[in-house]
N, C-alpha and C positions, 0 to 999 in steps of 0.2 A: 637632829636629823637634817640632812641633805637636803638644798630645793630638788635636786634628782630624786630622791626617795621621799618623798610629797606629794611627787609628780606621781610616784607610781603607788604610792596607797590610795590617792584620791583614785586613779584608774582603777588600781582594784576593787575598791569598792563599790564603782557602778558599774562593774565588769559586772561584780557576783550578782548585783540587784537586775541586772537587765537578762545574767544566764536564768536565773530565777524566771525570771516573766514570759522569754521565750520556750523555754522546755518545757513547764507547766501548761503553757498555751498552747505548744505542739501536741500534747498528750491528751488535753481535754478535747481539742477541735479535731484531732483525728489528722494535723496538719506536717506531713511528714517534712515538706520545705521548712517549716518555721521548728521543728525540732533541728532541724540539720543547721537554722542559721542561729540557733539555741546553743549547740555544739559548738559551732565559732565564737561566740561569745566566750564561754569557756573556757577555751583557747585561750584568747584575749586576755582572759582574767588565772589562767596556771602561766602564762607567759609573763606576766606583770608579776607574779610570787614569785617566780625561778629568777628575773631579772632584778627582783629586791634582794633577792638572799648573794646573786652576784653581785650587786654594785654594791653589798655589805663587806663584800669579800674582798673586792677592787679596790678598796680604798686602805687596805691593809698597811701599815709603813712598811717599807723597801729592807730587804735582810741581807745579810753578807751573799746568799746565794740568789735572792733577785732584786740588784740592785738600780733595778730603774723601778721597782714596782710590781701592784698586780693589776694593772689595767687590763688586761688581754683577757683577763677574766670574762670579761665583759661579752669579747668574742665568743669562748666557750659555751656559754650559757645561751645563746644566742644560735650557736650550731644546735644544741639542744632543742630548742622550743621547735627550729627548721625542721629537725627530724620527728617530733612531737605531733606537727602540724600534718606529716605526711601521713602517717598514722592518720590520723583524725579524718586525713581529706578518704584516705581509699573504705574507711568506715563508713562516710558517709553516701559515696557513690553507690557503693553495694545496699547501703541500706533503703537508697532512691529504689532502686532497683525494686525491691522488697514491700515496699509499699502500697498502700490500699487508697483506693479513688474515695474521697467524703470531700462534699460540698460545707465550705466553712461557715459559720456565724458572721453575720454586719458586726458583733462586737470586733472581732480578728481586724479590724480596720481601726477602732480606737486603740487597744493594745498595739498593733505596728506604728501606730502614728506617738505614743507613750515611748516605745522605744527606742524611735529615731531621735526623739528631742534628744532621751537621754545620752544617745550616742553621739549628739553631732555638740552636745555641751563635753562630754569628753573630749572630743575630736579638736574643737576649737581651744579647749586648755592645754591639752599635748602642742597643739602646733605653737600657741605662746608660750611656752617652757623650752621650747626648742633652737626657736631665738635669741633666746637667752643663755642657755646650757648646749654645750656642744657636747654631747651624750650617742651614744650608739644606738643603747640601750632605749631611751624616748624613742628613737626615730624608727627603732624599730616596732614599737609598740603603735605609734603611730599610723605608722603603716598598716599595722593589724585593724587599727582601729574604723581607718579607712575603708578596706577590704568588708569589713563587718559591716558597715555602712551600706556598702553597695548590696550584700547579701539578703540586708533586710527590704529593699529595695526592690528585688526579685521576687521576696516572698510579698510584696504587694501585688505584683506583676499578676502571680500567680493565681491569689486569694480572688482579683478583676475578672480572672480568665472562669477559673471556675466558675464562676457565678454565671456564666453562658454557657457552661457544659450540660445542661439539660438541654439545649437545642444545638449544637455541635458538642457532639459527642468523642470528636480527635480531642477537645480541652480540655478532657478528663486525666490525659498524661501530665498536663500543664505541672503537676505538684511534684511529680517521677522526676522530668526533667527539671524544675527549678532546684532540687535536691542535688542532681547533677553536677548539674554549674555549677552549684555552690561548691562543692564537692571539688569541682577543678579548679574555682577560683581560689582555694585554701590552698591548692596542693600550688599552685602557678607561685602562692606569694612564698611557700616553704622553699619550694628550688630557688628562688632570688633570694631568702632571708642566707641560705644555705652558702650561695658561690661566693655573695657577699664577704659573708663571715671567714670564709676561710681564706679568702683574700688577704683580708686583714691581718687574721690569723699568724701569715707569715710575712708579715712586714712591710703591707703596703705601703708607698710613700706621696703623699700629696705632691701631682704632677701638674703645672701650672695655676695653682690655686689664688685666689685672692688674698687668702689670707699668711700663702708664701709670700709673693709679693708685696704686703704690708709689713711682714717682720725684716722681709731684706730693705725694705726704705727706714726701717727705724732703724737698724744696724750700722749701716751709712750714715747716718745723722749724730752718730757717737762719736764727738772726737777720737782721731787716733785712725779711725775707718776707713782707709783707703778705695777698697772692693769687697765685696764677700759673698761667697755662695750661702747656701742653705739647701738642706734636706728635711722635710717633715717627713716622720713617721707614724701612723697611728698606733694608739696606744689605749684603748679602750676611750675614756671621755679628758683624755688628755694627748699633748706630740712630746713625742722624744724628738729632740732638734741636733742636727748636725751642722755648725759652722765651721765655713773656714774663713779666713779673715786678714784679708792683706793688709800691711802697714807700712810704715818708711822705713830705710835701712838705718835712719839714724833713732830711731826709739832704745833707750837701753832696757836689759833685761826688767828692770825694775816697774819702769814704764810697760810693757809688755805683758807684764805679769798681771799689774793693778787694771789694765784694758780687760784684759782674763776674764778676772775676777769683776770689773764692771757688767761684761755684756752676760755672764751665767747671770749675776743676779737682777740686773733688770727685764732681763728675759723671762725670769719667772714672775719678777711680780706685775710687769703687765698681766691683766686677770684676761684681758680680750683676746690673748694670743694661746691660753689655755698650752703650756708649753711647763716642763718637767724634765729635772735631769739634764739640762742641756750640754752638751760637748760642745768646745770651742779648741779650733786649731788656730795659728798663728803662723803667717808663711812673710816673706818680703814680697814673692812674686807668684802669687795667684796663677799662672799661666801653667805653671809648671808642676802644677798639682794636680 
């Protein structure tokens, strides 16, 4: 197994235990906010399965008919959960909506504080997996995980507020509206998981990145290397690379070829440049290409 797919069974796992703690807790306390950041959790934890069964998928070897791979997979799966989430988010406005005014338990305060730990030790192992692994898939999760963060956040907001709604009687909405938000906060992070993804989808390409400009200084540094542009593509948790590659006119074909065949493969096994499949052209004069 994958460090990526590590990554996302340890998040599954305290996805499922933390949806566990909030939706039993929203149902016992009568607390419609903490069912609805119950919901998110859930989310969080069907977005971590759907994105294991794709990054199982994305790592497929490459066939006569897709021979860069199936990274994009990744994309796929990813417009899914976006639309999963929109769902989830317009369920839970309506169900703000629908909800009934009860004053919570002091326990509702050690359970939210139980499962921010648990959320913000997820939160801090995705963000150091992401450093590391240049993944789509994490950072999306990630994101989720963040989002759920803040949700639970609101349902403390909420839980404070009540507990003064016997003497201001307006802070008995308090639990309506925190459902709300929550509700637009899911739907706010679906439409960015969404534009994202399908950006991608169709072949975004890394435009002035740091990590363009490291592989065009290491390309340079290869005897033979005249100039050379680059094109990064994303490609789920890996780049399809496009080089061109000026050289001197007195190189013979031989020389030219072995250059070739140098820069595909040290391109790939640098591991920090997470790069696959790469294309190399070979010109005299760069200008005219």
């Amino acid at each position: 197994m994958t460090r990526e797919l590590k990554a996302l069974a340890f998040s599954m796992c305290y996805n499922f235990i933390i949806t566990i703690i909030k939706i039993f807790g929203g149902c016992y306390f009568q607390l419609g906010s903490l069912f609805a950041d119950g919901m998110h959790t859930m989310s969080d934890f069907i977005t971590d399965l759907v994105s294991f069964i794709g990054v199982k998928l994305s790592k497929k070897r490459p066939t006569k008919a897709h021979p860069f791979g199936f990274g994009k997979v990744e994309y796929l799966t990813n417009l899914f959960v976006g639309m999963l989430l929109i769902v989830l988010a317009i369920y839970i406005v309506v169900a703000g909506f629908l909800g009934e005014v009860s004053i919570p338990s002091n326990v509702v305060f050690f359970l939210l504080l139980t499962v921010f730990v648990l959320k913000l030790v997820v939160l801090v192992f995705l963000f150091s997996m992401i450093r590391r692994i240049h993944s789509q898939v994490l950072l999306t999760s990630f994101r989720e995980a963040k989002a759920d963060l803040y949700s639970t956040v609101i349902v403390f907001i909420v839980v404070i507020l009540l507990k003064f709604s016997s003497r201001f009687s307006v802070l008995e909405y308090a639990d309506v509206l925190g459902s709300i938000v929550i509700g637009l906060m899911i739907f706010h992070l679906a439409i960015s998981i969404i534009i994202e993804n399908s950006l991608c989808l169709l072949g975004e390409a890394e435009i002035d990145s740091s990590k363009e400009k490291d592989i065009l200084e290491f390309i340079q540094s290869i005897h033979g290397v005249k100039k050379a542009k680059v094109t990064l593509i994303k490609y789920g948790d890996y780049y399809k690379i496009h080089v061109l590659v000026e050289v001197e006119k007195s190189l013979s074909l031989k020389q030219i070829t072995n250059l070739e065949h140098k820069l595909k493969r040290e391109l790939v096994r640098h591991r920090s440049f997470h790069v696959k499949y790469p294309s190399v052209y070979i010109t005299t004069d760069l200008e005219k290409e």
